[in-house]
Backbone as ProteinMPNN parsed JSONL, in Angstrom:
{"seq_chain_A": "XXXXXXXXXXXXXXXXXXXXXXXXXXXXXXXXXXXXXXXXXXXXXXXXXXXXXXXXXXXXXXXXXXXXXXXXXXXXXXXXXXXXXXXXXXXXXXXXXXXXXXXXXXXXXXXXXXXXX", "coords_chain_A": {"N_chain_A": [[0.861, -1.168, 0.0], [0.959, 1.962, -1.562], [1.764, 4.923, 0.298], [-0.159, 4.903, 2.035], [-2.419, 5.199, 5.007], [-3.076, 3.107, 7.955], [-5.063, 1.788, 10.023], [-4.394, -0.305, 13.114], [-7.13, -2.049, 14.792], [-6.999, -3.226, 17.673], [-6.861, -5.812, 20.677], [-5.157, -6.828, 21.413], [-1.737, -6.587, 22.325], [0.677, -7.938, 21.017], [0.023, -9.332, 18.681], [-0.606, -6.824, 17.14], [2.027, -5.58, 17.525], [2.91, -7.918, 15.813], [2.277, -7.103, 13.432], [2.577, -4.943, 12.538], [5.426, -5.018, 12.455], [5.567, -6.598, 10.036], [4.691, -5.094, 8.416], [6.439, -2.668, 8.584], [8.567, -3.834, 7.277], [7.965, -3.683, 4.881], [8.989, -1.902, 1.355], [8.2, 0.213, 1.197], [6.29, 1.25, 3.579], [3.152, 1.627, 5.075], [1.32, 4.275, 6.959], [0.904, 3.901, 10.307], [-1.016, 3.496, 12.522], [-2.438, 2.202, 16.013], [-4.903, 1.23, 17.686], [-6.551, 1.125, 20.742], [-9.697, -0.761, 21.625], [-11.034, 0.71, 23.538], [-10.278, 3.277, 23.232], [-11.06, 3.731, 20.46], [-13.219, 5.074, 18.207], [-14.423, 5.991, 15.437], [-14.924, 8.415, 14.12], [-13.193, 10.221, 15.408], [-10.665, 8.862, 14.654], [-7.597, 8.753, 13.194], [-7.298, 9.83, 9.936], [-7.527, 7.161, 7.643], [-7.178, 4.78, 5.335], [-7.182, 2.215, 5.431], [-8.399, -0.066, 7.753], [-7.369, -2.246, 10.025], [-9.429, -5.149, 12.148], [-8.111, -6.651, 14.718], [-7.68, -9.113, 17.19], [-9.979, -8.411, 19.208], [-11.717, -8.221, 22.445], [-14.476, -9.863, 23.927], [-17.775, -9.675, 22.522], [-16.937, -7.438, 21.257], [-16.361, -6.913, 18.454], [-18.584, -6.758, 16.409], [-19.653, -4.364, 17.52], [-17.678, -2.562, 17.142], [-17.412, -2.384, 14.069], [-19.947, -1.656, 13.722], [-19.356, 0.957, 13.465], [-18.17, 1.673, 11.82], [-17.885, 3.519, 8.882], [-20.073, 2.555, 5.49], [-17.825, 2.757, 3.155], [-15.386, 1.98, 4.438], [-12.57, 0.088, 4.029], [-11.863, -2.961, 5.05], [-10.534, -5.243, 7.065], [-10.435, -8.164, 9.204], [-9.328, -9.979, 11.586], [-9.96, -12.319, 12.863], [-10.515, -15.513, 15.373], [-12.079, -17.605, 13.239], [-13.514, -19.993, 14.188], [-14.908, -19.083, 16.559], [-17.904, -17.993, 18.346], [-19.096, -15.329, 17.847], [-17.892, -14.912, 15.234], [-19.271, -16.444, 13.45], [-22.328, -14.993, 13.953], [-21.456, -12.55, 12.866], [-20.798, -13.057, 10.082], [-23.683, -13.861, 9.38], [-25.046, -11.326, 9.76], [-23.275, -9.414, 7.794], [-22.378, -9.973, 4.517], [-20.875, -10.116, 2.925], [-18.912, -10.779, 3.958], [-15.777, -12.46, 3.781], [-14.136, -15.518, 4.636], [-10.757, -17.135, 5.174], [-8.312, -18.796, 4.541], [-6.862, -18.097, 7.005], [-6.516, -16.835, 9.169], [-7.249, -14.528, 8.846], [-9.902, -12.442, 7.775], [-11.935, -10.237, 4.848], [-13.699, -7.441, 3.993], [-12.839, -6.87, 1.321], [-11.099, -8.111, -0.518], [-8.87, -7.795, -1.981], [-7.311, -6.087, -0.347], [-4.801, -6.052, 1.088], [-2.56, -7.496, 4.115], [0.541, -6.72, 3.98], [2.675, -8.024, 1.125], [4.84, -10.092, 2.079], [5.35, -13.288, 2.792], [5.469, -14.584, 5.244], [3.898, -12.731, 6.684]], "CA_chain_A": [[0.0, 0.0, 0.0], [1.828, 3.242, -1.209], [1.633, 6.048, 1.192], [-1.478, 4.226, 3.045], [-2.678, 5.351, 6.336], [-3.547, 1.935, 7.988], [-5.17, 1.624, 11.987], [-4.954, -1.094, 13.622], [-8.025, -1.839, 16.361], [-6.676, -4.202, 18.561], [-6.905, -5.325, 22.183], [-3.809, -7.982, 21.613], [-0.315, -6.412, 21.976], [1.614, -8.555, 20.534], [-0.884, -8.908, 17.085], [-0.378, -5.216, 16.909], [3.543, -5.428, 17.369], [3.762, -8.217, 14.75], [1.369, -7.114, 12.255], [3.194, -3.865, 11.889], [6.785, -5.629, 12.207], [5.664, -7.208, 8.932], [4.509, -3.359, 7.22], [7.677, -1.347, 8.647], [9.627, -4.212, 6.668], [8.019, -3.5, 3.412], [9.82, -0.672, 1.387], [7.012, 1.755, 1.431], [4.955, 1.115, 4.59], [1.767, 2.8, 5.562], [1.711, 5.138, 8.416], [0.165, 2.977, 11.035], [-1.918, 3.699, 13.777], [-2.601, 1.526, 16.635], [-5.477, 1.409, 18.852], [-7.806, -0.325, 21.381], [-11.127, -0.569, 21.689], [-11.604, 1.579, 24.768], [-9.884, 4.265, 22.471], [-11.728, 3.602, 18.941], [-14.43, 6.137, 17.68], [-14.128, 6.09, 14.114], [-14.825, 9.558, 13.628], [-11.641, 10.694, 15.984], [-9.528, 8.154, 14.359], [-6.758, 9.836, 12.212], [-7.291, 9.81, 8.353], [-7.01, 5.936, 7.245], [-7.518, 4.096, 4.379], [-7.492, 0.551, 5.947], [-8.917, -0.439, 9.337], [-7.444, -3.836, 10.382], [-9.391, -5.329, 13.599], [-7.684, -7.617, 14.731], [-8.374, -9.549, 18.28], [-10.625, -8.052, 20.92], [-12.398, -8.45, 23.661], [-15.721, -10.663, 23.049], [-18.498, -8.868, 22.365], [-16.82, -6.11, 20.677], [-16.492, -6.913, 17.001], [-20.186, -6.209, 16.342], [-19.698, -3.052, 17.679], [-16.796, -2.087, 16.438], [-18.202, -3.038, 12.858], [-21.079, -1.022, 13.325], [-19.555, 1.915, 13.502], [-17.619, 2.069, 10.751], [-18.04, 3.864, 7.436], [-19.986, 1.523, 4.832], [-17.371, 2.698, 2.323], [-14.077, 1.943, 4.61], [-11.953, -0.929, 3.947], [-11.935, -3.501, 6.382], [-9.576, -6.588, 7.536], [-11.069, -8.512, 10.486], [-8.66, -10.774, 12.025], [-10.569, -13.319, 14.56], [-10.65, -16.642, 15.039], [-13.23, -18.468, 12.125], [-14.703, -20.768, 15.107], [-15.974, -18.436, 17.289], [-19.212, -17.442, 17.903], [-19.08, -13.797, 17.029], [-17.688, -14.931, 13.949], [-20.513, -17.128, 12.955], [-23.215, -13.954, 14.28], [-20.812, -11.802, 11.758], [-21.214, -13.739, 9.07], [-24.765, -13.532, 9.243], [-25.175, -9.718, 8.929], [-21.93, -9.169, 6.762], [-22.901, -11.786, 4.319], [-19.738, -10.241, 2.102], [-17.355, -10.626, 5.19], [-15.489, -13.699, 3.238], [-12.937, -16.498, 5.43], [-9.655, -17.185, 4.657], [-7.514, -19.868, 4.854], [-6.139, -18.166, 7.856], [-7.658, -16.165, 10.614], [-7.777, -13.012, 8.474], [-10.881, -12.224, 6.897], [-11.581, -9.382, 4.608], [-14.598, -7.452, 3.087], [-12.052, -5.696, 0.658], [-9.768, -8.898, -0.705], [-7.453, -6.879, -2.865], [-6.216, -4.939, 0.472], [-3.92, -7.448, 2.026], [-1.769, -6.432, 4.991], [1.778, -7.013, 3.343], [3.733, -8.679, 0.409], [5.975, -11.162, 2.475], [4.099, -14.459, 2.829], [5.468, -14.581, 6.898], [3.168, -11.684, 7.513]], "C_chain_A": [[0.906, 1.229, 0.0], [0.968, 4.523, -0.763], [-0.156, 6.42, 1.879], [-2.164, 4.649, 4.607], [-4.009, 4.333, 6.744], [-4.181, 2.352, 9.933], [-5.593, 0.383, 12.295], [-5.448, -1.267, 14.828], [-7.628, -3.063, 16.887], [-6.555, -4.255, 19.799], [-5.647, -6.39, 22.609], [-2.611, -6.689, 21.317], [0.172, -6.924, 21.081], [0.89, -8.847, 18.882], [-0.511, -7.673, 16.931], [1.023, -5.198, 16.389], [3.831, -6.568, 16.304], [2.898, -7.985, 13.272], [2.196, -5.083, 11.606], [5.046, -3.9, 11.878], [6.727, -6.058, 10.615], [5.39, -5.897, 7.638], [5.693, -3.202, 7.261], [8.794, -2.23, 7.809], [9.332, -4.088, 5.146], [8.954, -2.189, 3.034], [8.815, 0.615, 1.31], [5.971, 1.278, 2.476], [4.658, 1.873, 4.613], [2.122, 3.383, 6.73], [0.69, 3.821, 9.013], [0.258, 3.259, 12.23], [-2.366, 2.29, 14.446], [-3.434, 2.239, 17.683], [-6.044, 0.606, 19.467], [-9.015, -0.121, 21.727], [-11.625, 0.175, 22.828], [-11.344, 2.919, 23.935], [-10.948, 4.923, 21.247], [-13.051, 4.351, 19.397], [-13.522, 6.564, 16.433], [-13.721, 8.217, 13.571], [-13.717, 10.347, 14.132], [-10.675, 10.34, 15.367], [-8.498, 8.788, 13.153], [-7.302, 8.931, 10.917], [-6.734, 8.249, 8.087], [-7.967, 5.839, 5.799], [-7.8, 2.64, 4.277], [-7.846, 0.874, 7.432], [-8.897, -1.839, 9.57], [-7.658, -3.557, 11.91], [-9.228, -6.299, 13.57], [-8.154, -7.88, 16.594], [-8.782, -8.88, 19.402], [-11.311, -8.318, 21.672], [-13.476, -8.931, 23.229], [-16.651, -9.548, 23.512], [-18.403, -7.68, 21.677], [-16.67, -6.008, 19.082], [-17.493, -6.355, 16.549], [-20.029, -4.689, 16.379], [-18.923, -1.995, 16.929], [-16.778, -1.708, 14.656], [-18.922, -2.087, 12.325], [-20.616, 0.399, 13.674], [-18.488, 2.602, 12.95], [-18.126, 2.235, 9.444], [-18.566, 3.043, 6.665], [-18.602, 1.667, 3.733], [-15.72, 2.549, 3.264], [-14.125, 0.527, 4.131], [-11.507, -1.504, 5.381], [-10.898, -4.944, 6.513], [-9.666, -7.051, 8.937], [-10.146, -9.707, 10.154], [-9.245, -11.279, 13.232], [-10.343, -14.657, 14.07], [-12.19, -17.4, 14.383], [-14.016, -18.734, 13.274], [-14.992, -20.151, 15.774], [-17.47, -18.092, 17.365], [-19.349, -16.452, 17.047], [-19.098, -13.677, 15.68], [-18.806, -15.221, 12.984], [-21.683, -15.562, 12.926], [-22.864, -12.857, 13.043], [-21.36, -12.027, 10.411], [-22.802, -13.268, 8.278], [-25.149, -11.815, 8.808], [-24.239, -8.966, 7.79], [-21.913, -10.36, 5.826], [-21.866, -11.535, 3.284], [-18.08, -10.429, 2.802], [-16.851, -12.258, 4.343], [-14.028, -14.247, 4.359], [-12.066, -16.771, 4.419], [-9.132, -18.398, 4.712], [-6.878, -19.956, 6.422], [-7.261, -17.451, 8.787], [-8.006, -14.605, 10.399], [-9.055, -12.823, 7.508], [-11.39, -10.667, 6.202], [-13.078, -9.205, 3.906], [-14.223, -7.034, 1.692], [-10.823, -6.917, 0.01], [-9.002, -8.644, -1.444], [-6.885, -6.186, -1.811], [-5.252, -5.944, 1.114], [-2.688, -6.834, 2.796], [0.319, -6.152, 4.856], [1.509, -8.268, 1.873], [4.409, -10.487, 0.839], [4.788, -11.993, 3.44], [4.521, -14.54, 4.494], [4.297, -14.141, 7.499], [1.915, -12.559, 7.708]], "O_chain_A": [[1.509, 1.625, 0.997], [-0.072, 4.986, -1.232], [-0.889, 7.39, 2.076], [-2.223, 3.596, 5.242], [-5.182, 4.381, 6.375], [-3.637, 3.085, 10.759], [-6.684, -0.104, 11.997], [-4.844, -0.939, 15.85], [-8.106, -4.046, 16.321], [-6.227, -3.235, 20.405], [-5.28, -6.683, 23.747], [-2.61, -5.992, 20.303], [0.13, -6.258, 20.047], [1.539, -8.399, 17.936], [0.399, -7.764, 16.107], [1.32, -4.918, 15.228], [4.921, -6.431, 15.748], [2.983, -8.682, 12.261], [2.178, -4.442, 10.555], [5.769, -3.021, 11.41], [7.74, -5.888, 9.937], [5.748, -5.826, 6.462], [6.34, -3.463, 6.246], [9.86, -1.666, 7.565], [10.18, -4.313, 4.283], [9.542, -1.518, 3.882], [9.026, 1.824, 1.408], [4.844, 0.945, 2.11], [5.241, 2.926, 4.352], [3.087, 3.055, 7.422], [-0.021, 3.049, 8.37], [1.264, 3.302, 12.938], [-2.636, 1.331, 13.723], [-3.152, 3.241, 18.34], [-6.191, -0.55, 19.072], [-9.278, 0.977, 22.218], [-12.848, 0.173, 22.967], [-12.283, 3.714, 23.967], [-11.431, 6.049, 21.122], [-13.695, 4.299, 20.445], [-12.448, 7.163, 16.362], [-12.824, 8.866, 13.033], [-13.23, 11.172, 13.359], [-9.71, 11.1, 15.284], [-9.041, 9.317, 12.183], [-7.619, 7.742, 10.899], [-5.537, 8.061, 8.302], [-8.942, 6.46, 5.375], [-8.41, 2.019, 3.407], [-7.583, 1.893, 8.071], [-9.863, -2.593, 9.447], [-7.1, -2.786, 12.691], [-9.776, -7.088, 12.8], [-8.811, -7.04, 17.208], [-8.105, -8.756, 20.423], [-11.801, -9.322, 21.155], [-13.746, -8.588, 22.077], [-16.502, -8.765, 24.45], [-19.358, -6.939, 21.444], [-16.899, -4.923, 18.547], [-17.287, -5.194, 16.197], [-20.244, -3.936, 15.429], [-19.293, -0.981, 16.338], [-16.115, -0.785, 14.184], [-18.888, -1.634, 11.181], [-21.475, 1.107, 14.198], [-17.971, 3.662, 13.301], [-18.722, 1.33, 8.861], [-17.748, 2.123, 6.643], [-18.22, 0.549, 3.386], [-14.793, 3.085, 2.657], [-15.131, -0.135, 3.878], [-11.045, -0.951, 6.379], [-10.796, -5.534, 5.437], [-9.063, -6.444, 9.822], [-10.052, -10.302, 9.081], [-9.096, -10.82, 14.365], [-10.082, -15.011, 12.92], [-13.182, -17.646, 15.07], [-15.004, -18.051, 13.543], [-16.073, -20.674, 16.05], [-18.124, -17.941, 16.333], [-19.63, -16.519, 15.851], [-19.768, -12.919, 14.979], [-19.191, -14.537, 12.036], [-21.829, -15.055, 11.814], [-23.758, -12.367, 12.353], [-22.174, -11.338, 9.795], [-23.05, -12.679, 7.226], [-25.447, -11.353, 7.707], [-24.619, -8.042, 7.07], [-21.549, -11.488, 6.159], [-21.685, -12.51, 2.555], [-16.9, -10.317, 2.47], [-17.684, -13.163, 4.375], [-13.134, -13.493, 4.745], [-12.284, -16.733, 3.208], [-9.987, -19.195, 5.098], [-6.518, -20.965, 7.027], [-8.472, -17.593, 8.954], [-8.598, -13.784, 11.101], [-8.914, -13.2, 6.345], [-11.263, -9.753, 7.017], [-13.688, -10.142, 3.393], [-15.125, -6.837, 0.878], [-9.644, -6.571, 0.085], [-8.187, -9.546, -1.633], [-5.876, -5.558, -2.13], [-5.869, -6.644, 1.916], [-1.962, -5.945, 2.35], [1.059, -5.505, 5.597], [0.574, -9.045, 1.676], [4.427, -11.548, 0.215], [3.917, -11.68, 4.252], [3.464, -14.559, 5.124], [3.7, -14.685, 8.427], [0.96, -12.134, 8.358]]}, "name": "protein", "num_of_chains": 1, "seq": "XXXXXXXXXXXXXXXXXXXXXXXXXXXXXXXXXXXXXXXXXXXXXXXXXXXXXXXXXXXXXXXXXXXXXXXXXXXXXXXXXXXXXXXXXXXXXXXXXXXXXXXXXXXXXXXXXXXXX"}
């Protein structure tokens, strides 16, 4: 993504720290924002172009979801078997699964290049 402004909503550390270990090694990373769901209100959130949420607290996907832009780009990182996920599904009926635990409504945005990430 050249000159991208990415945020990621997360309530995992360490998802956060390696999901932007794998940007800052491309040669043009996005600016990237990090937040957590006690933080997040879309409309505060600096100027993005992606919004990866990646793992939080149960109950909060939904929410989080619903109160974003229909026209942002989205990258939901949960685990498939969950409930939530399943409940997701259902109202997001273009939210599509992955092979992995990232799911995307937007599958041309992908969060790096280098197959590690």
């Amino acid at each position: 993504m050249r000159h991208a402004n990415v945020v990621i909503l997360t309530d995992d550390t360490e998802f956060a720290r390696l999901l932007t270990a794998c940007w800052q090694a491309e040669r043009q990373a996005p600016n990237i924002t990090v937040l957590n769901c006690d933080s997040w209100r879309e409309q505060d959130a600096p100027d993005h172009d992606l919004v990866v949420v990646g793992p939080v607290r149960e109950g909060k996907i939904t929410t989080v979801l619903r109160s974003l832009e229909p026209a942002t780009a989205v990258i939901l990182c949960v685990p498939a078997d969950s409930q939530e996920f399943g409940q997701l599904r259902t109202k997001y009926p273009r939210l599509a699964a992955g092979p992995n635990t990232c799911h995307s409504q937007y599958p041309s945005k992908s969060p790096g290049s280098q197959e590690s990430c």
